[in-house]
C-alpha positions in Angstrom: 31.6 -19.0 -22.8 30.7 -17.3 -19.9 30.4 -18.7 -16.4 28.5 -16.8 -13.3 31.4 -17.0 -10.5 29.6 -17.2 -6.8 31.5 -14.9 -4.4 31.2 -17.8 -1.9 33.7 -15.4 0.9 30.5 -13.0 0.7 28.1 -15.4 0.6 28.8 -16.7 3.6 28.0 -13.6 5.8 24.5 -13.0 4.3 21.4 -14.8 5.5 20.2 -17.2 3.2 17.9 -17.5 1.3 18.4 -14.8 -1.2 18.9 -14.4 -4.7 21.8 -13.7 -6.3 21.4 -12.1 -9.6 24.8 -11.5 -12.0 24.3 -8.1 -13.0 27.3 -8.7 -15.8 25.9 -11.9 -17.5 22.6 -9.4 -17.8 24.1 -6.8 -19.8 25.9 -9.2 -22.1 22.3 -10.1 -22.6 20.9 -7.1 -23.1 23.7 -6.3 -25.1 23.2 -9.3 -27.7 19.7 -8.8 -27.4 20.1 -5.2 -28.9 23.0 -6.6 -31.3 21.0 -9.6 -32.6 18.2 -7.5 -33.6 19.8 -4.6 -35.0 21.4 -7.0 -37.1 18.5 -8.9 -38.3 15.5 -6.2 -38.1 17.1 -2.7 -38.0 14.8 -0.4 -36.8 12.1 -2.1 -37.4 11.8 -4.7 -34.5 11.7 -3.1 -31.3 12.2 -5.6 -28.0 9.6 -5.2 -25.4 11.0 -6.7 -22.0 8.0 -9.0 -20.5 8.0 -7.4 -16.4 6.3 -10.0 -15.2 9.3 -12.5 -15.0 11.5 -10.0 -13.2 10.6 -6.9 -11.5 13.5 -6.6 -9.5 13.9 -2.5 -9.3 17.6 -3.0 -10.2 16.8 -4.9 -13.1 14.6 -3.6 -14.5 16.6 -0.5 -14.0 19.4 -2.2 -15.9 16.7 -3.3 -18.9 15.7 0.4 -18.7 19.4 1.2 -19.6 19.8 -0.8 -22.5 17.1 0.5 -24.3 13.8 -1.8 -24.3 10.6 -0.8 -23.8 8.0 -3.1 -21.5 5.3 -5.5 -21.4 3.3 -5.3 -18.7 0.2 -7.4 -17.1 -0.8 -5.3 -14.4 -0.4 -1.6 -13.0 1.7 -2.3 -10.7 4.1 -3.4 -13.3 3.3 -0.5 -15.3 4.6 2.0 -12.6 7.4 0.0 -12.0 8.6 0.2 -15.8 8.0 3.7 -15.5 10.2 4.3 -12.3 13.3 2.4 -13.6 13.2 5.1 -16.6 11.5 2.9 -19.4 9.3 5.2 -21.5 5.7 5.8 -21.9 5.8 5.5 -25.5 7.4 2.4 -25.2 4.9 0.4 -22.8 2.2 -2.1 -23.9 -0.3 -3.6 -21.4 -1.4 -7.2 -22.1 -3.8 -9.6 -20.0 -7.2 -10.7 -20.6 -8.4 -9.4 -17.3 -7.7 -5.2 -17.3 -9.8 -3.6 -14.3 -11.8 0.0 -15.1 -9.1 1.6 -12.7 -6.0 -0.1 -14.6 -7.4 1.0 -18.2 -8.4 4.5 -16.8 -4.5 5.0 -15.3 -2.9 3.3 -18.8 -4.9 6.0 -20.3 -3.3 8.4 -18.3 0.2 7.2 -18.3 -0.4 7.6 -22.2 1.4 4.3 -23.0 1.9 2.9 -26.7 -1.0 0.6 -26.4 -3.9 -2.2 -24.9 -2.9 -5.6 -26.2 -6.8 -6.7 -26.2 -8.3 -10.3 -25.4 -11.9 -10.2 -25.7 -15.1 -8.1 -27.5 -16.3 -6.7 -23.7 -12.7 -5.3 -23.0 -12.7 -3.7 -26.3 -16.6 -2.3 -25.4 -14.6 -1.1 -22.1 -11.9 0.2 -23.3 -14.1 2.6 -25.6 -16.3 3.8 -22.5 -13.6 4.4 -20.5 -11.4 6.4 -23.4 -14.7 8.7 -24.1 -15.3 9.1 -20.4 -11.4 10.4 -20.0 -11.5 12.4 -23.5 -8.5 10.7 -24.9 -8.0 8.1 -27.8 -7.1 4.0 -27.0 -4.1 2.4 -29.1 -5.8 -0.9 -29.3 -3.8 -4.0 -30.6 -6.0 -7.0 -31.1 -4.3 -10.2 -29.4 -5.2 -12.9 -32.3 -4.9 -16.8 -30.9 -3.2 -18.4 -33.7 -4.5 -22.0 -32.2 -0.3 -23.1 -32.8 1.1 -25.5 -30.8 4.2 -24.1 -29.0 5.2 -27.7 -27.8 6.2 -26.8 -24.2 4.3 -27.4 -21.1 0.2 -27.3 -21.4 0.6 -24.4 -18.2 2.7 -22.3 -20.5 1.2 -22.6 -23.7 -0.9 -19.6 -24.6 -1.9 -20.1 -28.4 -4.2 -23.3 -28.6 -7.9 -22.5 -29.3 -8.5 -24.1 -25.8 -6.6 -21.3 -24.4 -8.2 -18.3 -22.3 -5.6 -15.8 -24.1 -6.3 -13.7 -27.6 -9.3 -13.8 -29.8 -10.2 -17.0 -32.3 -8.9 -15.3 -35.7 -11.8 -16.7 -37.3 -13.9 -13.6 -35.5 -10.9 -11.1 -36.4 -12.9 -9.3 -39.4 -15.6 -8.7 -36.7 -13.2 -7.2 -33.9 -11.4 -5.3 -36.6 -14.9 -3.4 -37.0 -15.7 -3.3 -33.7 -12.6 -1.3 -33.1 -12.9 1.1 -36.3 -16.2 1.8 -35.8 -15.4 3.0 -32.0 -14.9 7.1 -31.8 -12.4 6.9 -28.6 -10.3 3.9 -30.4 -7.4 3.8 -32.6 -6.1 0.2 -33.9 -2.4 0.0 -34.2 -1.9 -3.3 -34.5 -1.8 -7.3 -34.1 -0.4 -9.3 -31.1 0.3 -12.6 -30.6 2.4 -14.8 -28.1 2.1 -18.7 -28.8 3.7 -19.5 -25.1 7.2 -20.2 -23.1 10.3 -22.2 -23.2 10.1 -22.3 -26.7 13.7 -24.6 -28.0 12.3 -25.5 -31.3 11.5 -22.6 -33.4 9.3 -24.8 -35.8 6.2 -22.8 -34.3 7.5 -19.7 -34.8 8.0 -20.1 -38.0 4.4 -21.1 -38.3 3.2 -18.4 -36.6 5.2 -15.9 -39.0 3.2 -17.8 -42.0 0.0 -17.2 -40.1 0.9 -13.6 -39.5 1.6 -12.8 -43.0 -1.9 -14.5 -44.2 -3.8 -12.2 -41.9 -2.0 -8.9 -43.0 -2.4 -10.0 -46.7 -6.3 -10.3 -46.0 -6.6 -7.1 -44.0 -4.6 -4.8 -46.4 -6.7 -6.6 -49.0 -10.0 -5.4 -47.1 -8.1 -1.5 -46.8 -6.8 -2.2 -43.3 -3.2 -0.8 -42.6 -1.2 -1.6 -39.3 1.5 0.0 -37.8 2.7 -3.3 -35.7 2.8 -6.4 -35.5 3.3 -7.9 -31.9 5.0 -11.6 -32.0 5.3 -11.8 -28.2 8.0 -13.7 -26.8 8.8 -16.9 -25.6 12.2 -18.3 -26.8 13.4 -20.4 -23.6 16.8 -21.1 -22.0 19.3 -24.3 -21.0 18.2 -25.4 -17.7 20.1 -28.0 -17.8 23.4 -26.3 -19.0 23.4 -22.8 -17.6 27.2 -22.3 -18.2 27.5 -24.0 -21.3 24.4 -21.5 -22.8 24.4 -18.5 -20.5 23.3 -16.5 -23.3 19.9 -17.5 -25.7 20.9 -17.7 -29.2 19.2 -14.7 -30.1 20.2 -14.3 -33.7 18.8 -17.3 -34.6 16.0 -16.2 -32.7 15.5 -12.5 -34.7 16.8 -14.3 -37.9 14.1 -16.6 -37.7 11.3 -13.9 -37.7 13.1 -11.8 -40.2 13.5 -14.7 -43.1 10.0 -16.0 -42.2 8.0 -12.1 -41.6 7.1 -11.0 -44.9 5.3 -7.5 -44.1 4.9 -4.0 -45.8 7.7 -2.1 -45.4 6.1 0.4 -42.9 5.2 -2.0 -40.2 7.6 -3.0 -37.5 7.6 -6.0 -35.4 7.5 -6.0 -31.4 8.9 -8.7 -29.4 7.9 -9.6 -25.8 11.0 -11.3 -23.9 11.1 -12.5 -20.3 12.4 -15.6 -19.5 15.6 -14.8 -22.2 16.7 -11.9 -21.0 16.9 -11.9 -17.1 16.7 -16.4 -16.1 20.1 -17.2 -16.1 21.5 -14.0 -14.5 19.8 -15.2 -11.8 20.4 -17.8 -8.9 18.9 -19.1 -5.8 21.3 -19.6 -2.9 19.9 -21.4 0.1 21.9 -23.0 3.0 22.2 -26.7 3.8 19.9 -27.2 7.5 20.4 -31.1 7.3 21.3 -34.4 5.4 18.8 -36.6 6.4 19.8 -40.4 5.8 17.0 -42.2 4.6 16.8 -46.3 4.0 16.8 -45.9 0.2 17.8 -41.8 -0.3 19.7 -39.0 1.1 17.6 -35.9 1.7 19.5 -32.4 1.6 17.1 -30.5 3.6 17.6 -26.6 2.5 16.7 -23.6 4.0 14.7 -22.5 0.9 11.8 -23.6 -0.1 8.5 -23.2 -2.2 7.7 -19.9 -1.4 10.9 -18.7 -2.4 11.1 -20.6 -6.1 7.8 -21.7 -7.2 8.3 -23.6 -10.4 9.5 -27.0 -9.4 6.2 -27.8 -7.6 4.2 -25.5 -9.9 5.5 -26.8 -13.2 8.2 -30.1 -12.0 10.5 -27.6 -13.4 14.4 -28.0 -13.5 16.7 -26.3 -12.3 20.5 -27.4 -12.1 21.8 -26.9 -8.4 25.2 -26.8 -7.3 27.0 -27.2 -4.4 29.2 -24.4 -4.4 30.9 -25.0 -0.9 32.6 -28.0 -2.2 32.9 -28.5 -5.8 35.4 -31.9 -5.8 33.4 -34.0 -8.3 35.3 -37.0 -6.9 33.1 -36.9 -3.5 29.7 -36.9 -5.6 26.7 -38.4 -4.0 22.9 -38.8 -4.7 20.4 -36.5 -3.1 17.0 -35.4 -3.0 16.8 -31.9 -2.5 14.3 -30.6 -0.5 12.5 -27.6 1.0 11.2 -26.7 5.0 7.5 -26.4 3.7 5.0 -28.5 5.0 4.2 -29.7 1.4 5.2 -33.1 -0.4 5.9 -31.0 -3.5 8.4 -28.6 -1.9 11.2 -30.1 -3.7 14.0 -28.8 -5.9 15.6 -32.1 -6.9 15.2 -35.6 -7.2 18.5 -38.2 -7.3 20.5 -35.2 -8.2 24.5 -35.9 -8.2 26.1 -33.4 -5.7 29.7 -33.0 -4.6 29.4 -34.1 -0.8 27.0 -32.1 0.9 27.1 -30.9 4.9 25.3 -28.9 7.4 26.1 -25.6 6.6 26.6 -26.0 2.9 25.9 -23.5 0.2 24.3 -24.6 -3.0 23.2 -22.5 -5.7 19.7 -23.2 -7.6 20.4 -21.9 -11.0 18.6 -20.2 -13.8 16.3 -19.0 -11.2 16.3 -15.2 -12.6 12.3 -15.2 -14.1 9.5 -16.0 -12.4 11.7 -16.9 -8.9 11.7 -13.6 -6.5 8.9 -12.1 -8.5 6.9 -15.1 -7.9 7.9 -15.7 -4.3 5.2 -15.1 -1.5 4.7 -15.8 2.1 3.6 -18.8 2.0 4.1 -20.3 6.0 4.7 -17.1 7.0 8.1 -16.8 6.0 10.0 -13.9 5.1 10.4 -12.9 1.4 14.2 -13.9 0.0 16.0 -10.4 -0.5 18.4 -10.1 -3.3 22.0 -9.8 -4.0 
């Protein structure tokens, strides 16, 4: 088991809010990542780290280290994956709205390939390639229509979903794509959605993957990938007790249920595993305000520094880690300094006695916290520790 141990001595000299990322928890992760799918894939399953939960430049710099290539959603990711060290070869660019100058500079950058969404990106895609004089890896983002059983914001494989194109028009695409000079399909991609705890769905996506590729091969189509995205969550609740995702089960799950050619390998797209519990949020106690029915811990942090609680009611444990005598515990509502009702971090949450001045940690706040931080009230974005 391993525990994240807050340097509270340090702490207490830095101006809060920040966020405080373990940098050995994260290469235990990337570690296990690397072991768990050696183990179950070989060569074959290459891991694709998804940018757009962490783009911290020592991160990623870290991710860059250990091996994995990147997903990306936006240039600006894309240059960041390339300045940590992550290779060319070894980037994919996903999201269903690519501008003319994004394609033209992926083009450029010669990356591995254009997870597509739609027929008019694919039409794009081709102008822009012939324009440049160069060829377009293309893999076709199929929406399974599979219900990933996690929040409707985070689900991205229903057929009500903007993402990937209805595989009932897949024969059609597939055409679209061969019959195009400046295009080169590669392969499939999928990604069902987030927080995924019950792997039911991706074992009905590997069922659904192998129906396709026995249909295309059948119709004299070969690919070279297939692209399963990501989406295996965390314990929010427990961030000690699971620092680490249980990834073998994870990789295991698509190897027992993937039943492809021998030639094709299989890309994976994980965020949210690999870099949310190596990080925390640490914000300083302003006030306890004494309420007639609740105690409100009013915090130095707030929306604009962690997002999800009033984006998604996520959870997130917090700690106070300035006193940690369980036998003082009291009930508190955690609360932000932004003037909106839905800048909270907890409700009736049981905290060791908290005081002006108190640290508290906000925990498993590694993905989608400083990346999706912003300036909201014109406050300062939190640095990072």
């Amino acid at each position: 088991m391993y525990s994240t141990n807050f340097p509270i001595r340090q702490f207490n000299a830095i101006p809060t809010p920040f966020y405080f990322y373990d940098l050995k928890l994260l290469d235990a992760t990337l570690a296990e990542i690397n072991s768990a799918a050696g183990e179950a894939g070989g060569d074959k399953f290459c891991v694709h780290y998804a940018v757009k939960a962490n783009a911290n430049p020592v991160v990623l710099n870290r991710i860059a280290q250990a091996g994995l290539g990147a997903d990306c959603v936006s240039m600006g990711e894309i240059i960041a994956a390339l300045s940590a060290g992550i290779d060319h070869s070894k980037i994919v660019f996903a999201g269903v709205g690519k501008t003319d100058e994004e394609i033209i500079q992926g083009l450029k950058a010669g990356i591995a390939a254009f997870n597509v969404e739609s027929i008019p990106e694919i039409e794009n895609i081709q102008r822009l390639a012939a324009r440049e004089g160069t060829t377009a890896h293309i893999a076709i983002r199929v929406n399974p229509d599979i219900d990933a059983h996690t929040h409707h914001y985070i689900t991205t494989g229903l057929a009500e979903n903007k993402f990937g194109i209805d595989r009932r028009a897949l024969p059609e695409v597939i055409k679209l794509v061969s019959d195009a000079e400046n295009l080169k399909l590669v392969g499939l991609h999928f990604h069902i959605g987030s927080q995924i705890t019950d792997f039911t769905p991706f074992k009905i996506l590997s069922e659904r993957i192998n129906l396709l590729v026995d249909q295309l091969a059948a119709e004299g189509i070969e690919l070279e990938t297939i692209n399963v995205g990501g989406g295996l969550g965390i314990d929010y609740d427990n961030p000690d007790a699971n620092p680490i995702p249980d990834f073998k089960l994870y990789f295991r799950t698509f190897a027992d249920n993937l039943k492809l050619p021998a030639h094709i390998k299989v890309h994976f797209e994980l965020g949210r595993a690999v870099v949310a519990q190596c990080g925390s949020l640490i914000t300083r106690v302003l006030y306890v305000k004494e309420g007639f029915e609740k105690k409100f811990v009013i915090v130095d942090a707030g929306m604009s520094d962690l997002i999800r609680p009033a984006l998604y009611e996520a959870y997130h444990a917090i700690e106070n880690i300035s006193n940690t005598d369980s036998a003082t515990e009291q009930t508190y509502d955690i609360a932000g300094p932004i003037c909106e009702s839905s800048d909270v971090f907890g409700t009736d949450r049981s905290l060791p006695t908290v005081n002006r001045g108190n640290l508290l940690a906000i925990r498993s706040a590694g993905s989608y916290g400083e990346v999706m931080a912003s300036h909201y009230n014109l406050r300062p974005l939190p640095p990072a520790v």
